[in-house]
MARBA-3410 file (N, C-alpha, C, O; in Angstrom, 1 decimal):
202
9.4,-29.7,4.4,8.9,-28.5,5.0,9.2,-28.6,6.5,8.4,-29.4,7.1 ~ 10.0,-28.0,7.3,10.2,-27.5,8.3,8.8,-27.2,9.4,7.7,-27.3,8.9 ~ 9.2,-26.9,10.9,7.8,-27.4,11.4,7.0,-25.7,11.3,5.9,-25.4,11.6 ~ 8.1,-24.9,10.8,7.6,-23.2,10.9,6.9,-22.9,10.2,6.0,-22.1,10.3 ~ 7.2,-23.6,8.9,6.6,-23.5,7.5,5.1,-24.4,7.6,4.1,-24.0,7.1
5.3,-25.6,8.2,4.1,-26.4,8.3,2.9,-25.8,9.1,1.7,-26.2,9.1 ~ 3.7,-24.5,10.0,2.7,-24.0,10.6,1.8,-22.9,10.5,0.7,-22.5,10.8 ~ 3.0,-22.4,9.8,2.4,-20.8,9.2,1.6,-21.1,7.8,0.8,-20.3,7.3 ~ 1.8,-22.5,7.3,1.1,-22.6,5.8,-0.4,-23.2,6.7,-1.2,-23.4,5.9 ~ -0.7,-23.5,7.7,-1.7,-24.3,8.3,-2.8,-22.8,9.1,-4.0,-22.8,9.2
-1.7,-21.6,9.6,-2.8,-20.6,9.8,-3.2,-19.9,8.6,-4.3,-19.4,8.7 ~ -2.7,-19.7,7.5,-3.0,-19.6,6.5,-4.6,-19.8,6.2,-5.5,-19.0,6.0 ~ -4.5,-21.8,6.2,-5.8,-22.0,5.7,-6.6,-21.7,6.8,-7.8,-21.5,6.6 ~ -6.3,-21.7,8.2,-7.5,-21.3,8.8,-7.9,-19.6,9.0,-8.8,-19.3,9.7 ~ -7.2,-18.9,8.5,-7.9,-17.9,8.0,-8.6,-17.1,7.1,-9.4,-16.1,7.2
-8.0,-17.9,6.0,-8.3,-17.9,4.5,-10.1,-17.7,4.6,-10.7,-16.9,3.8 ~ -10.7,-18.2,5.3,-12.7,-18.4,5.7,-13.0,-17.0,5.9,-14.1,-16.5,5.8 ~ -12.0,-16.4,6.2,-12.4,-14.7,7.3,-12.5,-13.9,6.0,-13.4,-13.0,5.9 ~ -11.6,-14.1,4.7,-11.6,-13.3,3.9,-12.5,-13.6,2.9,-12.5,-12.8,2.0 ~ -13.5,-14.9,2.8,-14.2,-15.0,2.0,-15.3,-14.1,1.9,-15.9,-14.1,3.0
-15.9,-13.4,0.9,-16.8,-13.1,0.9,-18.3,-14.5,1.5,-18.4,-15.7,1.2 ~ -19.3,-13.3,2.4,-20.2,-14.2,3.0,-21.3,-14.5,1.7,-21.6,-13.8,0.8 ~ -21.7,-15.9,2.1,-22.6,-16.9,0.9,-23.2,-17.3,2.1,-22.8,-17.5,3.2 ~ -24.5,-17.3,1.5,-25.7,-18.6,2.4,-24.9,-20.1,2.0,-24.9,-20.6,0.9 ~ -24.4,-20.6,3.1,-24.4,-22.4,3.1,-23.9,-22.6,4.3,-22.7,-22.4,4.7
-24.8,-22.9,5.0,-24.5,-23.8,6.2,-24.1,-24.8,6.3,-23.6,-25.0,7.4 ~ -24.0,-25.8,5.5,-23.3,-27.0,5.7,-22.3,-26.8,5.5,-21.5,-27.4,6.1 ~ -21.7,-25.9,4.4,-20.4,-25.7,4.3,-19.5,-25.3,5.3,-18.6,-26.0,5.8 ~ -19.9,-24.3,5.6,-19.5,-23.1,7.2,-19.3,-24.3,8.0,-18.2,-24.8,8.0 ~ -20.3,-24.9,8.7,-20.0,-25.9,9.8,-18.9,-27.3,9.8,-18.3,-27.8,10.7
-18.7,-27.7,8.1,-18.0,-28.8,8.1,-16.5,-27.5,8.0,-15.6,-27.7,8.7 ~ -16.4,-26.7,7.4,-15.4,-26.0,7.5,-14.5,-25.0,8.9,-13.4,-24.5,9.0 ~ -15.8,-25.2,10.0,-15.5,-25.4,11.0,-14.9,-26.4,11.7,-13.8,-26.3,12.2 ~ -15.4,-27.4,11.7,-15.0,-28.4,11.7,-13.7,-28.6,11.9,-13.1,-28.6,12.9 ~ -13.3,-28.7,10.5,-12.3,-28.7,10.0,-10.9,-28.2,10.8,-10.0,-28.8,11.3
-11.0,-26.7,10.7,-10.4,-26.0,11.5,-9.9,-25.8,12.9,-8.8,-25.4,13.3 ~ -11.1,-26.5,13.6,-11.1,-27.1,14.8,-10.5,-28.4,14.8,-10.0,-28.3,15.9 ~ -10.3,-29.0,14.5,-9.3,-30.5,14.4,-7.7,-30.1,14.0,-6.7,-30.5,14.5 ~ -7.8,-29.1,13.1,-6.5,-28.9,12.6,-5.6,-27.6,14.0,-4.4,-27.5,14.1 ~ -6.6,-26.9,14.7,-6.2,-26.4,15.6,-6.0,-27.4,17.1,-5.2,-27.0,18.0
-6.5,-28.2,17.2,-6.5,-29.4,17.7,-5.1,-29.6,18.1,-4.4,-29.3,19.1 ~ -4.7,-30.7,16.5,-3.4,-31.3,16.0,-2.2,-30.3,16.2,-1.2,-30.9,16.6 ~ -2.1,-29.0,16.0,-1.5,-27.7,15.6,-0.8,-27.5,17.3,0.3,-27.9,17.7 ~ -1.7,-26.7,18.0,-1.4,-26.7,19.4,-0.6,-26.9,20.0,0.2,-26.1,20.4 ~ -0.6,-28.2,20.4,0.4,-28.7,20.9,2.0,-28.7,20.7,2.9,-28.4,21.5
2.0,-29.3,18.9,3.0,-28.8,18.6,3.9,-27.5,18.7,5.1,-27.2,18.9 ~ 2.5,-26.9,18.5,4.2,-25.0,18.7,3.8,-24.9,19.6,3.9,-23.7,19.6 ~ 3.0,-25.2,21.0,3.8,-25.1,22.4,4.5,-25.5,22.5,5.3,-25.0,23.3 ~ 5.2,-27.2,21.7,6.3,-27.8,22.4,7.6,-26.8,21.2,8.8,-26.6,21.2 ~ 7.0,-26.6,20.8,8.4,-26.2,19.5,8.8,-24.8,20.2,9.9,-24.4,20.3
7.4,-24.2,20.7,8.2,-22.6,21.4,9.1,-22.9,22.6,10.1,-22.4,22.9 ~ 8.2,-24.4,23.6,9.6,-24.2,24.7,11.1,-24.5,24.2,12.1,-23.7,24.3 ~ 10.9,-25.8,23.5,12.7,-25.8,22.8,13.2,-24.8,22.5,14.3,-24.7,22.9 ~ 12.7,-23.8,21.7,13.6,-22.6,21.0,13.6,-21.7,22.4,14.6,-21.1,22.4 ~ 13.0,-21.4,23.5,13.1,-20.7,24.7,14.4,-21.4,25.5,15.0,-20.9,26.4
14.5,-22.5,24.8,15.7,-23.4,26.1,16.9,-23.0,25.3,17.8,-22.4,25.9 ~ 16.9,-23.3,23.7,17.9,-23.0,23.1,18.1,-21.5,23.2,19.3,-21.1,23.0 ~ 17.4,-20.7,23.3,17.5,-18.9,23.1,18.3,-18.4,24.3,18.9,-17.4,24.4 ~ 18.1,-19.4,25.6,18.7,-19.5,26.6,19.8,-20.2,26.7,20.6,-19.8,27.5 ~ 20.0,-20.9,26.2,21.4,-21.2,26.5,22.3,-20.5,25.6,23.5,-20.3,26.0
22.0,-20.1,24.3,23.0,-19.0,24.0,23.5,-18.3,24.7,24.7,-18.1,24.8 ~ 22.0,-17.5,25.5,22.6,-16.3,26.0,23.4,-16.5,27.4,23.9,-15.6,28.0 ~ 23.4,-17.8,27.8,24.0,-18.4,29.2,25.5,-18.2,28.5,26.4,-17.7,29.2 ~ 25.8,-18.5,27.2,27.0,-18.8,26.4,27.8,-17.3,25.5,28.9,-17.2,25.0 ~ 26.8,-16.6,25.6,27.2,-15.2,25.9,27.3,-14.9,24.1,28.0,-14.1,23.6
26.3,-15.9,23.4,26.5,-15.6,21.7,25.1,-14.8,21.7,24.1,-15.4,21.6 ~ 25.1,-13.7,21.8,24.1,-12.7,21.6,23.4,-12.5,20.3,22.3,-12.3,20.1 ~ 24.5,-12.7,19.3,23.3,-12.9,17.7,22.8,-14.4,17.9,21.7,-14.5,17.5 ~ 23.0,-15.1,18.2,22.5,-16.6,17.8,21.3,-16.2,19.0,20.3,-15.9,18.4 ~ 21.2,-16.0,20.3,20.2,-16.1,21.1,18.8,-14.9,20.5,17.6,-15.0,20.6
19.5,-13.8,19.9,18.6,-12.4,19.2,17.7,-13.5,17.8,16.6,-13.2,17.5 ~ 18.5,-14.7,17.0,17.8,-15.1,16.0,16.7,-16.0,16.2,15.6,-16.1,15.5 ~ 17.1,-16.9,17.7,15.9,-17.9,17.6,15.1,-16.9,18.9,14.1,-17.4,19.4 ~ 15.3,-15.8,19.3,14.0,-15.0,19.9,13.4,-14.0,18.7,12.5,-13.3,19.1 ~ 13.8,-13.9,17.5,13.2,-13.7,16.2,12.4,-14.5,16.1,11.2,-14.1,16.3
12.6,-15.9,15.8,11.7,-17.1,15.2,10.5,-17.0,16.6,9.3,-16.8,16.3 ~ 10.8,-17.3,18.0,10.2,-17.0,18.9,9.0,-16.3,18.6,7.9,-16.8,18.6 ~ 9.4,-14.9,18.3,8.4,-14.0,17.8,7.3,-13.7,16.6,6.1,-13.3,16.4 ~ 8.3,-14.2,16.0,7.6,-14.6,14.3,6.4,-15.2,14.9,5.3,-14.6,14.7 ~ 6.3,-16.8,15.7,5.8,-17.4,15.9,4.2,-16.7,16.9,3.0,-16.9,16.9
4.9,-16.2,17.6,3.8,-15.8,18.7,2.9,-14.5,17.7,1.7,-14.2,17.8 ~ 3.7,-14.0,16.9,2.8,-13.1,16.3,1.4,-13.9,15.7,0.3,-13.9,16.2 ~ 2.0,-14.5,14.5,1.4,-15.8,14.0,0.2,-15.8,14.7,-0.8,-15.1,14.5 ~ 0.4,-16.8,15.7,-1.0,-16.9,16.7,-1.7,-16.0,17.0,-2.9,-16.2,17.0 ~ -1.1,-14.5,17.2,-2.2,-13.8,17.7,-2.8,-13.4,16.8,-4.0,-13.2,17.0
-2.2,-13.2,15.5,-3.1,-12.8,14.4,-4.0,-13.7,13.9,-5.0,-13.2,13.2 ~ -3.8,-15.1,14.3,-4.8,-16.2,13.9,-6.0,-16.2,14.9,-7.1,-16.4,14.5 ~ -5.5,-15.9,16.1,-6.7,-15.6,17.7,-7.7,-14.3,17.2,-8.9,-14.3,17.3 ~ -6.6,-12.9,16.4,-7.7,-12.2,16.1,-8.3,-11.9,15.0,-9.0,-10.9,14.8 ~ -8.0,-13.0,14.0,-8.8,-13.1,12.6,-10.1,-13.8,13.2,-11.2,-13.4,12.8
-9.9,-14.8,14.4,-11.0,-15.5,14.6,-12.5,-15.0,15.7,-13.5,-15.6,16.2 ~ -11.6,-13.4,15.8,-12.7,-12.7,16.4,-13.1,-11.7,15.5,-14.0,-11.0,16.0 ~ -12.8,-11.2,14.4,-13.2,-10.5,13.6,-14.3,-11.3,12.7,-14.4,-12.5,13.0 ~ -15.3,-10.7,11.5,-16.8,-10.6,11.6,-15.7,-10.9,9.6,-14.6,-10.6,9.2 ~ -16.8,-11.7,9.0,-16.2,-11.9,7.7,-16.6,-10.3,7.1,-17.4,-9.4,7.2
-15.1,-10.5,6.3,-14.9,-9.1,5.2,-15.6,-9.3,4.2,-15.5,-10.4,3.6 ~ -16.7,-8.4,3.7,-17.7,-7.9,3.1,-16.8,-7.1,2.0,-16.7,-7.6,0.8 ~ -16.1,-5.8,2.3,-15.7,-5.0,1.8,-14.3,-5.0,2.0,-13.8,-5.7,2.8 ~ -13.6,-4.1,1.1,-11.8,-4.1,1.2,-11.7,-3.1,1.9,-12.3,-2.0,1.7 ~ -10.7,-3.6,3.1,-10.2,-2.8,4.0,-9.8,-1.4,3.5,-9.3,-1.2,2.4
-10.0,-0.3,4.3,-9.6,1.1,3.9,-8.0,1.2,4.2,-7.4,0.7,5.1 ~ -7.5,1.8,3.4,-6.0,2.0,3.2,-5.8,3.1,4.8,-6.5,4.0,5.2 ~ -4.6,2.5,5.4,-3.7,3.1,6.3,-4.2,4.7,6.2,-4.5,5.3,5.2 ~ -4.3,5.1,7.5,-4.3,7.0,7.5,-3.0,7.2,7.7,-2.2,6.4,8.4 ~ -2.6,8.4,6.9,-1.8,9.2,7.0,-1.0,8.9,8.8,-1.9,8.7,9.6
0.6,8.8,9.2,1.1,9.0,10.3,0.8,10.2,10.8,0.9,11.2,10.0 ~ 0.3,10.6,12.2,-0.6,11.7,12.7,0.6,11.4,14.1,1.3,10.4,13.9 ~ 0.9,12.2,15.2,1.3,12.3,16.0,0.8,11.6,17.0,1.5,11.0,17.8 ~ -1.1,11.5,16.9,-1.4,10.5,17.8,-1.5,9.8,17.0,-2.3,9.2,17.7 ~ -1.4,9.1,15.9,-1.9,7.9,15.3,-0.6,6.8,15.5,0.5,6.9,16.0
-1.3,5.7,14.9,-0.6,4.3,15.5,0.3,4.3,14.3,0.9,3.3,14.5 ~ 0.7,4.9,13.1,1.6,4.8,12.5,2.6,5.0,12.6,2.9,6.0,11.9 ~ 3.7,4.5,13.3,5.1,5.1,13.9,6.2,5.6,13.0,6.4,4.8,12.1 ~ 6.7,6.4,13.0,7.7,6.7,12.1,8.9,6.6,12.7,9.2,7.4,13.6 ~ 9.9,5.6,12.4,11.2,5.9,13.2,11.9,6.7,13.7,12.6,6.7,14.7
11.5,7.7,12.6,12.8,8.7,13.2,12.1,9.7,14.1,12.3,10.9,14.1 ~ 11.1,9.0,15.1,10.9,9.6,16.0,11.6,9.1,16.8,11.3,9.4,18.0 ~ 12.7,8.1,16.6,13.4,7.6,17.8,14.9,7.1,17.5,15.8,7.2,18.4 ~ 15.0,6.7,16.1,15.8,6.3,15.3,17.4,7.3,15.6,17.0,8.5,15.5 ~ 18.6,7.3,15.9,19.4,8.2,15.7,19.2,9.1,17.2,19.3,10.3,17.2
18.9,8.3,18.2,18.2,9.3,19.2,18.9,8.5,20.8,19.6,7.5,21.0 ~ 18.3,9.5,21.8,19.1,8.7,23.1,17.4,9.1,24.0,16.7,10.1,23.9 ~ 17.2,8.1,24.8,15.7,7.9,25.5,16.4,7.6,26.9,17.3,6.7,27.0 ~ 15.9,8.4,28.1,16.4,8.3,29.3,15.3,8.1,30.4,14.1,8.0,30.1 ~ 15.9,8.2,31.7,14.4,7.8,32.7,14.9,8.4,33.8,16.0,7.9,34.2
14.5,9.2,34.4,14.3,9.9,35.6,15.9,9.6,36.4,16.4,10.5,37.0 ~ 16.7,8.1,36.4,17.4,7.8,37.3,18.9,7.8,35.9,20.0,7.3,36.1 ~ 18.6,8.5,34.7,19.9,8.4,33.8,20.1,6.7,33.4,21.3,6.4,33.3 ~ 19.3,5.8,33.2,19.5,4.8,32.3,18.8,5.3,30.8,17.9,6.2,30.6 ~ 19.5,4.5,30.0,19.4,5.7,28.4,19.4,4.2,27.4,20.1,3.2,27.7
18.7,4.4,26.5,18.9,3.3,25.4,18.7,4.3,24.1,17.7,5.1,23.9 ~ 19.7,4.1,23.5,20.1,4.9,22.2,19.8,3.7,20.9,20.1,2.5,21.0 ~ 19.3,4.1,20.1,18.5,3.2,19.0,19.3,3.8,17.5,19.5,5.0,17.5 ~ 19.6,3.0,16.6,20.4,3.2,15.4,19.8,2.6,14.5,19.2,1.5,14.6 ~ 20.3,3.4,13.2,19.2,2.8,12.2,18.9,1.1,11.5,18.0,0.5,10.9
20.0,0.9,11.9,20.1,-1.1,11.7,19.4,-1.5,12.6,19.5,-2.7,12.6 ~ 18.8,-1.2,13.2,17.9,-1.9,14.1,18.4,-2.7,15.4,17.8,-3.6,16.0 ~ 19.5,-1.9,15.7,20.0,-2.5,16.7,20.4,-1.4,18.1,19.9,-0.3,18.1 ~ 20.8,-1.6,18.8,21.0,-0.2,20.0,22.3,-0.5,21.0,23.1,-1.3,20.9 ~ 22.0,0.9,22.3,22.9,-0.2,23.3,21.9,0.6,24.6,21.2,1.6,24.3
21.9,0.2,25.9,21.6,0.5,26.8,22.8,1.1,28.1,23.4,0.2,28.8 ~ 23.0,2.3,28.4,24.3,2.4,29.6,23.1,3.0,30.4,21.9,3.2,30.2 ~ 24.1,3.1,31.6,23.7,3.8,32.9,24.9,4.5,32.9,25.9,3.8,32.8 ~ 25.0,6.3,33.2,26.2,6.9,33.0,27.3,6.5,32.3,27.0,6.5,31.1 ~ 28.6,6.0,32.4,29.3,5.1,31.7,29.6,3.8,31.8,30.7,3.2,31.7
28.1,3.1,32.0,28.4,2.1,32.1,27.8,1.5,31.2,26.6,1.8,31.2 ~ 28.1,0.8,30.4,27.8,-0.1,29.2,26.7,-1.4,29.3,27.4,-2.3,29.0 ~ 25.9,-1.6,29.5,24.7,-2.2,30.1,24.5,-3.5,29.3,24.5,-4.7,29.7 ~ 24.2,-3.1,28.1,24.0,-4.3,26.9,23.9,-3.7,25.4,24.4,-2.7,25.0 ~ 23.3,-4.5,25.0,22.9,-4.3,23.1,21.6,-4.6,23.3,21.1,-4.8,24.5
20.6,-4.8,21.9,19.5,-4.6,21.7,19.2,-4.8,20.6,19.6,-3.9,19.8 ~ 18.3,-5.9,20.0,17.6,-5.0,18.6,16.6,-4.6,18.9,16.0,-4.8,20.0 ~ 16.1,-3.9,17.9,14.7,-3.5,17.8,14.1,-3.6,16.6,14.8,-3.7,15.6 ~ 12.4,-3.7,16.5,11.4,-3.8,15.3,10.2,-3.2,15.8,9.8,-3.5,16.9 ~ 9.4,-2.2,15.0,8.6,-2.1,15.2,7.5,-2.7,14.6,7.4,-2.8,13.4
6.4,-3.2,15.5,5.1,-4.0,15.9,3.8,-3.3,14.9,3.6,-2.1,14.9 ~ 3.1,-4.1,14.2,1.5,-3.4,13.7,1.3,-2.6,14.7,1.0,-1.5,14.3 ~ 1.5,-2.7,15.8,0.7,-2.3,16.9,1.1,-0.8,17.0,0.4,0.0,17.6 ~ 2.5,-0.4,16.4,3.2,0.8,16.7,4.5,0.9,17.9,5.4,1.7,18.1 ~ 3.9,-0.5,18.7,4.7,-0.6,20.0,6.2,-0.8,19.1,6.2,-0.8,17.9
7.5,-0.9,20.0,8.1,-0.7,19.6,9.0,-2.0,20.2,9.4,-1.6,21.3 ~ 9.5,-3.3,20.0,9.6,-4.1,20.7,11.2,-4.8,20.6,11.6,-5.3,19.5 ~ 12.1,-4.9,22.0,13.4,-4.3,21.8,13.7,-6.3,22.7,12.9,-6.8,23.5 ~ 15.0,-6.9,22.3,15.1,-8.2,22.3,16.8,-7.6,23.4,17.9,-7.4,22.9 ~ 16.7,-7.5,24.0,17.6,-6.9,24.8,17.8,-7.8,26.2,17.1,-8.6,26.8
19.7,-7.4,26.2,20.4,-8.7,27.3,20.5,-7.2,28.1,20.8,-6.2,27.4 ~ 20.2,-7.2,29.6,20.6,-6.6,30.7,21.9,-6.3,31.0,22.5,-5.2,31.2 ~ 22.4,-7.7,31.0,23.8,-7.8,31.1,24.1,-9.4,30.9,23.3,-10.3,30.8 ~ 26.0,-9.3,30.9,26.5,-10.8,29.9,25.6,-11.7,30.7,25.0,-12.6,30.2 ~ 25.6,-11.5,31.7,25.1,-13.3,32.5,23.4,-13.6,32.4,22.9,-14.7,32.6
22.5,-12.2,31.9,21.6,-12.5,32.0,21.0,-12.9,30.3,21.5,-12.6,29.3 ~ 19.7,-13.6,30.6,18.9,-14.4,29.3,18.5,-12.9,28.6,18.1,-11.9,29.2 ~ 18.7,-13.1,27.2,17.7,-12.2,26.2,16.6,-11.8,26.8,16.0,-12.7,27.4 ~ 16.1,-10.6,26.9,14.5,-10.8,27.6,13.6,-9.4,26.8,14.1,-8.3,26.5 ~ 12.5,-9.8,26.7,11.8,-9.0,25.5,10.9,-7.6,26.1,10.2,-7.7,27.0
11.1,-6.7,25.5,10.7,-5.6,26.2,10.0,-4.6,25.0,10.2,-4.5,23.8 ~ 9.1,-4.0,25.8,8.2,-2.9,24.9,8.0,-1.5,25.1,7.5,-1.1,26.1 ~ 8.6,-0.3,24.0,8.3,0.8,24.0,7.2,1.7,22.8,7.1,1.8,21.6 ~ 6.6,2.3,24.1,5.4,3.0,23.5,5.8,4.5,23.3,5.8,5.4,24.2 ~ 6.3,4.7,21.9,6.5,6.4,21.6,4.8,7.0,21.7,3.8,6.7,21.0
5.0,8.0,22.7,3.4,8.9,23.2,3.7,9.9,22.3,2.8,10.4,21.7 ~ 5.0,10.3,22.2,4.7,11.8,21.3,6.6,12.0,20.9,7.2,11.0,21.0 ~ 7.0,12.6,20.6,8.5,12.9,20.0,9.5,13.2,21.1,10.7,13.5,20.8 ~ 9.1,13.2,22.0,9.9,13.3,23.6,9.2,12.5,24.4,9.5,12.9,25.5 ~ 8.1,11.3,24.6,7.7,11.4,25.9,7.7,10.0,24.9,7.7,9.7,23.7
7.7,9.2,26.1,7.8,7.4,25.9,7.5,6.3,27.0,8.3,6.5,27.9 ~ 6.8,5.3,27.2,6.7,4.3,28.3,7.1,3.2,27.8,6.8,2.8,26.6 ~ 7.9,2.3,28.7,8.8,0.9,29.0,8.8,0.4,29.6,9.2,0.7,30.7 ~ 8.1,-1.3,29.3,7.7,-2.4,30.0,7.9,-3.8,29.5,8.2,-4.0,28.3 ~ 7.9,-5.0,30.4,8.4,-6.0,29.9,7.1,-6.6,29.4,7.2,-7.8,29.0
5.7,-6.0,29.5,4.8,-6.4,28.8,4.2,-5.1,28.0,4.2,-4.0,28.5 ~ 3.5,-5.4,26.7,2.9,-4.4,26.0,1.7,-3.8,26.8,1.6,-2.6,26.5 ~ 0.9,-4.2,27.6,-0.1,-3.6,28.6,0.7,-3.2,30.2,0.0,-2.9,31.1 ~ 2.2,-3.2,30.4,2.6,-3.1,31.5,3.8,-2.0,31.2,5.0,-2.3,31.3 ~ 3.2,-0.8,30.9,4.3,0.2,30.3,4.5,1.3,31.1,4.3,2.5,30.9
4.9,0.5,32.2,5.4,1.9,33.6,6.5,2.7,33.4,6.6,3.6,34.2 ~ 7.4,2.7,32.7,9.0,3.1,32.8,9.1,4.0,32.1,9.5,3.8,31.0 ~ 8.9,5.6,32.4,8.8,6.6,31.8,10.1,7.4,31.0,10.9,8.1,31.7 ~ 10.3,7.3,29.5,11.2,7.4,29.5,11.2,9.5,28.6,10.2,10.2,28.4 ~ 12.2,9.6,28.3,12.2,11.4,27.8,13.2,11.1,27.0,14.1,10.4,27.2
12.8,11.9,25.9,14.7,12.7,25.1,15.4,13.0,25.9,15.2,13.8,26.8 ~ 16.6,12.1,25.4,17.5,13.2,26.1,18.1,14.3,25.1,18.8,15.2,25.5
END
């Protein structure tokens, strides 16, 4: 078992508690705390050190100008950081009592994104830089005719829309976030809470 698999089967069990239905037993809860706590402990460390290596490696591809090999281990990158945060926010949610209510219907404001509100499309900004998105999940970015980079893209639970994009040959992969507001109107940022970069249909 690989150290991704060792890790993802380890938030596993520390989540697995959130979906139990709640029982009176305190000794159980606390040694099962416990537990969790030691194994987050031991855990830690390791995929901090496992995420810098794959950031050094994701970087020197892209120093090396191999753009799918640097887009795969900023995949695994991601895979990983997701991972955690979903483990950070099982561990602030309250135990499930009842089964989650099924997804609402995609609504224009709702968080259910539909691609082809972007899919097959060209998104611009005030100064004519444009990133055009295709249905493989991949894109390109120009400024008038000038050819800028490539891109994939995936969209996020969140709805965000989150694009693994090189600037240009010399610069590192670097991860970026678009928020579709409505079927023409869009913001772009290099953080999911830092979405200044207003973008339009073009």
């Amino acid at each position: 078992m690989n150290m991704k698999h060792f890790f993802l089967s380890l938030l596993c069990v520390l989540s697995f508690g959130a979906t139990v239905r709640a029982v009176e037993a305190p000794e159980f809860k606390q040694l099962q705390a416990n537990y969790k706590a030691a194994i987050e402990r031991v855990t830690t460390p390791l995929t901090q050190t496992y995420l810098v290596e794959l950031e050094k490696r994701r970087d020197s591809y892209a120093r090396g100008t191999n753009l799918e090999a640097a887009n795969l281990v900023q995949a695994e990158i991601n895979s990983i950081k997701q991972a955690i945060d979903a483990a950070e926010l099982e561990k602030k949610l309250p135990a499930r009592t009842q089964p989650m209510a099924e997804p609402s219907e995609p609504t224009e404001t709702g968080k259910a994104l539909d691609p082809k509100w972007f899919v097959g499309k060209t998104w611009q900004t005030d100064k004519n830089t444009e990133w055009s998105f295709t249905k493989d999940g991949t894109g390109t970015s120009q400024r008038g005719k000038l050819k800028l980079g490539v891109f994939t893209w995936r969209v996020l639970d969140s709805s965000l829309v989150e694009l693994s994009e090189r600037a240009a040959t010399d610069k590192p992969v670097s991860i970026q976030y678009v928020q579709f507001k409505s079927r023409s109107e869009a913001w772009k940022g290099s953080a999911s809470d830092k979405l200044t970069l207003r973008l339009f249909l073009k």
